[in-house]
C-alpha positions in Angstrom: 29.2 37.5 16.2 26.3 35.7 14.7 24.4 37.0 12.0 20.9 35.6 11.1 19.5 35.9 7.6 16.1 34.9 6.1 14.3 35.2 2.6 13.0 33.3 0.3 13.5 31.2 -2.8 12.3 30.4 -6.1 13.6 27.3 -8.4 14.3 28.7 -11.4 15.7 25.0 -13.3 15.4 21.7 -12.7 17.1 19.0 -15.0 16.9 15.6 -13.3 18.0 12.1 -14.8 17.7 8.4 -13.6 20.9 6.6 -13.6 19.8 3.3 -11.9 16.1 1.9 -11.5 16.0 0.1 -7.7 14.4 -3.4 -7.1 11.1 -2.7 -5.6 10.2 0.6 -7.3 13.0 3.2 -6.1 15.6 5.0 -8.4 19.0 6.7 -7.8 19.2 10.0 -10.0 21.4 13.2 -10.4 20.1 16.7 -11.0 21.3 20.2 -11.5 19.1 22.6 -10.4 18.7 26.4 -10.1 17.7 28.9 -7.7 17.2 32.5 -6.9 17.3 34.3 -3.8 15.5 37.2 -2.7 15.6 38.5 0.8 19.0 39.0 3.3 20.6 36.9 0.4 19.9 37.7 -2.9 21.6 36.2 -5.8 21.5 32.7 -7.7 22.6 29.4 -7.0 23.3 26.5 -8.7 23.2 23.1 -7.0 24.3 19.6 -8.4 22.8 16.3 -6.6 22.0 13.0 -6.3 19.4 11.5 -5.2 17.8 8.4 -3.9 14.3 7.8 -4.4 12.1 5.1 -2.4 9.1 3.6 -3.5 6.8 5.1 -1.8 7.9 8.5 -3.0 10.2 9.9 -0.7 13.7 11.0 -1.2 17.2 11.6 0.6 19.3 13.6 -1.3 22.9 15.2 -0.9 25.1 17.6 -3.3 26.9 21.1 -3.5 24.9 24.3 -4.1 27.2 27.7 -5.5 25.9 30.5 -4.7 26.6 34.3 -6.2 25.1 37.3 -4.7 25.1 39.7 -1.9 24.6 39.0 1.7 24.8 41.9 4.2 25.7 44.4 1.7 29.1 42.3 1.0 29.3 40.5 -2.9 31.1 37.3 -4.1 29.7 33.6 -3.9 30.3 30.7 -1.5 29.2 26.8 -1.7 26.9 25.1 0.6 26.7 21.1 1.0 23.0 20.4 1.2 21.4 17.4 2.7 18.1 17.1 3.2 14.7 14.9 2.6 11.7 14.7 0.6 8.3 13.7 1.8 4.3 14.5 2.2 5.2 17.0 -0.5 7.8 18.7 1.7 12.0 19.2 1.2 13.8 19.7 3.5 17.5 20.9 2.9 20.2 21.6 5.7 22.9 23.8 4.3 26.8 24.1 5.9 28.9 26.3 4.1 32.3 24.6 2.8 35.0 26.2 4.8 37.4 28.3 2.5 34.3 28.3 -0.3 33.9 31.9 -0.2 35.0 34.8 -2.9 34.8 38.6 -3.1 33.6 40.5 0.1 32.2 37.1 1.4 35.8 35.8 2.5 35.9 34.0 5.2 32.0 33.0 5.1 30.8 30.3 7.9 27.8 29.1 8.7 24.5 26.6 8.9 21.1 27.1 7.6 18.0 25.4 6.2 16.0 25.8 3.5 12.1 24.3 3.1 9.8 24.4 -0.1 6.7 25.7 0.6 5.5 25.6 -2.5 5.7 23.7 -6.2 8.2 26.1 -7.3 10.0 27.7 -4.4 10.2 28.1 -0.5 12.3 29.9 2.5 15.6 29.6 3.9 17.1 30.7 6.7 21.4 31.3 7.1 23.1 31.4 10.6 26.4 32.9 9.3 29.2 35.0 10.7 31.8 37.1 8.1 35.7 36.5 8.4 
């Protein structure tokens, strides 16, 4: 059966460096950033990206998010792939959890969820998940 979880998130670190400078105004980067999670989910998280930045701003980005915590009263930590978007001031970030990623009581963790920044430093996220 499916379980749905919500909460939200704050961005707790953000180190982010250019490794290429595009024609026309756009970069490529990498960044390691770091979250916490109150809510259905609460623990921390750290995520490792790259990035591709137009000219105008946007962004598509892609990279692998552990997280450690609780989640329906079980413990352990599982990774996500996140994929997702920037733009208007908005990202965007669709989460799938890697299949045998999961430790602790969280064994056997699937699922898909999203998370969106509402703010400068944070947002919500939702997780669509079912326990092994």
């Amino acid at each position: 059966m499916t379980a749905h979880a919500t909460g939200t998130f704050t961005v707790a670190g953000w180190d982010e460096n250019t490794y290429e400078e595009l024609d026309g105004g756009g970069k490529l980067t990498k960044a390691h950033v770091t979250f916490g999670f109150d809510g259905d989910l609460k623990g921390e998280g750290g995520w490792e990206a790259v990035m591709c930045y137009g000219q105008d701003g946007t962004a598509s980005f892609t990279g692998f998010q552990q997280t450690a915590g609780e989640l329906a009263g079980r413990s352990g930590s599982f990774v996500v792939r996140a994929d997702g978007s920037f733009e208007n001031g908005q990202a965007r970030t669709l989460w799938q959890v890697v299949e045998g990623s999961a430790t602790g009581d969280l064994r056997g963790l699937r699922g898909t969820g999203e998370a969106v920044t509402t703010g400068g430093s944070g947002g919500t996220f939702t997780l669509d998940y079912e326990l092994g």
